[in-house]
VEXZA-881933 format. One record per residue (C-alpha): residue number from 1; residue in one letter; y negated, z negated, x. Coordinates in steps of 0.1 Angstrom, whole numbers, plus 5000, padded with zeros to 4 digits. Example, Ala and Ser with C-alpha at 12.3 -4.5 7.8 and 13.67 -1.06 7.14 Angstrom:
2
   seq   type      y      z      x
     1      a   5045   4922   5123
     2      s   5011   4929   5137
END
This chain:
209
   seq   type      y      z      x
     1      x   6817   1166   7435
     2      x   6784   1185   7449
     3      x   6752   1177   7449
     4      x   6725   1204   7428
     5      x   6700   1214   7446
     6      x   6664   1197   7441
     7      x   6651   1167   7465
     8      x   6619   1154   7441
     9      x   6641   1129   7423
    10      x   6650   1109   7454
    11      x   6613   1099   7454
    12      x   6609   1094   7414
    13      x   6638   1070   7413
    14      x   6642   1029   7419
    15      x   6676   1016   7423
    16      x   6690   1013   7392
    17      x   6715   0993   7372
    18      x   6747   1007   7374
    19      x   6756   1024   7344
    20      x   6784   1004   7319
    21      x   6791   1004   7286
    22      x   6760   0982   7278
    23      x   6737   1003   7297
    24      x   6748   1038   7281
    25      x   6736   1050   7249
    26      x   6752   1079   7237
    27      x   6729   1114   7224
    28      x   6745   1142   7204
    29      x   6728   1170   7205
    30      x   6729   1184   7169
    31      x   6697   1202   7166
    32      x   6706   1234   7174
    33      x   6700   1266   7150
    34      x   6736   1280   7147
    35      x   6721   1313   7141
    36      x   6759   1330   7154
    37      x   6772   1309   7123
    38      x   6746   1318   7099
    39      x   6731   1285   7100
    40      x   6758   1263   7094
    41      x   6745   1225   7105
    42      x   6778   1222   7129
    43      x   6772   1185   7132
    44      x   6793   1186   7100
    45      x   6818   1212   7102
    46      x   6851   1196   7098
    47      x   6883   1189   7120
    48      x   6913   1175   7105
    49      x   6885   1158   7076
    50      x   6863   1143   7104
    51      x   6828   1157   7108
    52      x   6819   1168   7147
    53      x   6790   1146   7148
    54      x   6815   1113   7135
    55      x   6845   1124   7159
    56      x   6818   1123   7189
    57      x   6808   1092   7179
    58      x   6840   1078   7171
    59      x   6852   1093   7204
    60      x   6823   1071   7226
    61      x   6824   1039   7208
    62      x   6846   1018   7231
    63      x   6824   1039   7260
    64      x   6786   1031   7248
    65      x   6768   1007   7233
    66      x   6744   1028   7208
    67      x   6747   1065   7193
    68      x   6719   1084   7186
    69      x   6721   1124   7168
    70      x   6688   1150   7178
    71      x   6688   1169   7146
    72      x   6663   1180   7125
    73      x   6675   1183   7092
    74      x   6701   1166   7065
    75      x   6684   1138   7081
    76      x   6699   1110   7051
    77      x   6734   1123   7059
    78      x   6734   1104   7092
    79      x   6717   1075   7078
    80      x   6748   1074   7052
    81      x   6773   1072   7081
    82      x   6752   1044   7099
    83      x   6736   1071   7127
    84      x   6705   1071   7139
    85      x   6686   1110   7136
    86      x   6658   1117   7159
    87      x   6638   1150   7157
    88      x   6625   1169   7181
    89      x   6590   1158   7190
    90      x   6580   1193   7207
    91      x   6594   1224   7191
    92      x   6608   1254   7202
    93      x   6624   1244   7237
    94      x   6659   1249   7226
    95      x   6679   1221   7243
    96      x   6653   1207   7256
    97      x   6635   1196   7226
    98      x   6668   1177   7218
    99      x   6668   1160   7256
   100      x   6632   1149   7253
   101      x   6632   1132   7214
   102      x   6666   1119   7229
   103      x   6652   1104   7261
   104      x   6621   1087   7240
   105      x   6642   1074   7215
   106      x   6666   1057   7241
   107      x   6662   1021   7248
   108      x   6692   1017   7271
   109      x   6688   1029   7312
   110      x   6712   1058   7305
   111      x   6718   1084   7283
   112      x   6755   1100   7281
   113      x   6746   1133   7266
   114      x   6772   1163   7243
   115      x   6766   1187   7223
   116      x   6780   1183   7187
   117      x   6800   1219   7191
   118      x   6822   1208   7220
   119      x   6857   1213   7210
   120      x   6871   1185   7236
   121      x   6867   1163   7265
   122      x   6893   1147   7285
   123      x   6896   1109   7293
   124      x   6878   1103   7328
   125      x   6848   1123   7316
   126      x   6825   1089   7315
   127      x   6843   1072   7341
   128      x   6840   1102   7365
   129      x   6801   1110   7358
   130      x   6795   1072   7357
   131      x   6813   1073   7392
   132      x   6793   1099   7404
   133      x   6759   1091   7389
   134      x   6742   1066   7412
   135      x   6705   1065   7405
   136      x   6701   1100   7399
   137      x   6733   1105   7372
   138      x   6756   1133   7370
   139      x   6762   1163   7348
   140      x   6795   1182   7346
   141      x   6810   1214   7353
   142      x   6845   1226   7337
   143      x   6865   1252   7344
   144      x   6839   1277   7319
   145      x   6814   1266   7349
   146      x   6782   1243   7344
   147      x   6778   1224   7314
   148      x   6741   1209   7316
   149      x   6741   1195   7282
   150      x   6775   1173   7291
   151      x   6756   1151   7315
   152      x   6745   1112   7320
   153      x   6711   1110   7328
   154      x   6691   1075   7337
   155      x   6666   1078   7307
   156      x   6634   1067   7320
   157      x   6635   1098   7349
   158      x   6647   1124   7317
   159      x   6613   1108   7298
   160      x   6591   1118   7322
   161      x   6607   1148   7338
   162      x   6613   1162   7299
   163      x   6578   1158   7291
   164      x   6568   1178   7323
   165      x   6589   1209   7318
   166      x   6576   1211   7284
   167      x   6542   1212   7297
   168      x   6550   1235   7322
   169      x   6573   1257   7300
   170      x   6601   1254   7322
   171      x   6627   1245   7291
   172      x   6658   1259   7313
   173      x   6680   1225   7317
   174      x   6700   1232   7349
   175      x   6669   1233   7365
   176      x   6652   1199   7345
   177      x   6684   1186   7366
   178      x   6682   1202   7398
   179      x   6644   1182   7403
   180      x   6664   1151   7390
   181      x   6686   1157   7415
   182      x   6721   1151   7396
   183      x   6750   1151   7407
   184      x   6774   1179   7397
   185      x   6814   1169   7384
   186      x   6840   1193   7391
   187      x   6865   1189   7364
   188      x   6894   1213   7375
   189      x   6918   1228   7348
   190      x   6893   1215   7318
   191      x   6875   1237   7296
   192      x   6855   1220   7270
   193      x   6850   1247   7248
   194      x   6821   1254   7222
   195      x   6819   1265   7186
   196      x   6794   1293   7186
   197      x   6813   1320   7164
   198      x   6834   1321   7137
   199      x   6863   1328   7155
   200      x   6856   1298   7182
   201      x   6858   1274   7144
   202      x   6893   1293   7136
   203      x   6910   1288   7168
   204      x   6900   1248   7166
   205      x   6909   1244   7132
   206      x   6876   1238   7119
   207      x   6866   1244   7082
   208      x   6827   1249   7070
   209      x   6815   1219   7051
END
């Protein structure tokens, strides 16, 4: 584990609650484009018949305590499958749209963050950022290198500091974590992996809806 760079969030933050199941709330971020997939909404491309936004869900149930999706559109399909949609309050910040409706919409002290088009995790991934997280939380890093959107973040510090890079126009996240001051995972001999193209949906076995 290595601490990012960035000393500002040692001052914004109080000592916080520990982070447990009944503390985390878990945020997919589905409200990407997909413009490499021609627009395919990958929150429900399908993997051995399970949609990526239910097997993320599924996959954090036992972990957290509440799911929410950033999407903004299909909005009734989630409400069909008991998920609550949120859409992005500011516009055209890429990621950071989805962090910032997620982080207002949170009512829990943490927010476990993934992006709907990861292809897997492994096991200790909550255990090890919860480890790691203290008051500042944690993001991880496979063996692909960073992965800023796979992160847990203590919600009320993501609020403000979400609202301030919008202002700024500073949407690049890695950096959104850097003045948190997170905590960066190593997870050695994991890759995560990403649908972006079409062949990234063939070699998981993924089928368009």
């Amino acid at each position: 584990m290595t601490a990012m760079a960035g000393s500002s969030g040692a001052e914004q933050h109080a000592t916080m609650e520990a982070p447990n199941t009944a503390t985390i709330t878990l945020g997919i971020l589905a409200g990407g484009r997909a413009s490499r997939l021609g627009g395919l909404d990958k929150a429900w491309l399908q993997r051995g018949g399970i949609a990526q936004v239910l097997r993320w869900q599924r996959r954090f149930a036992a972990e957290t305590t509440t799911t929410l999706v950033s999407a903004n559109r299909a909005q009734g399909n989630y409400a069909q499958h008991g998920l609550t949609a949120v859409a992005d309050r500011v516009t055209g910040a890429g990621p950071l749209s989805g962090l910032d409706a997620l982080a207002h919409a949170c009512t829990t002290p943490w927010l476990l963050t993934v992006p709907v088009d990861l292809v897997g995790v492994n096991e200790c991934l909550l255990p090890s950022l919860r480890a790691a997280a203290g008051d500042h939380g944690a993001c991880a890093v496979d063996d692909d290198g960073p992965q800023p959107l796979v992160a847990l973040w203590p919600a009320a510090a993501l609020r403000a500091a979400a609202c301030q890079a919008l202002a700024s126009g500073d949407h690049a996240v890695h950096g959104l974590q850097a003045r948190l001051d997170m905590h960066a995972v190593r997870f050695a001999g994991v890759r995560f992996g990403n649908l972006n193209t079409m062949a990234d949906l063939q070699a998981a076995g993924l089928r368009a809806p």
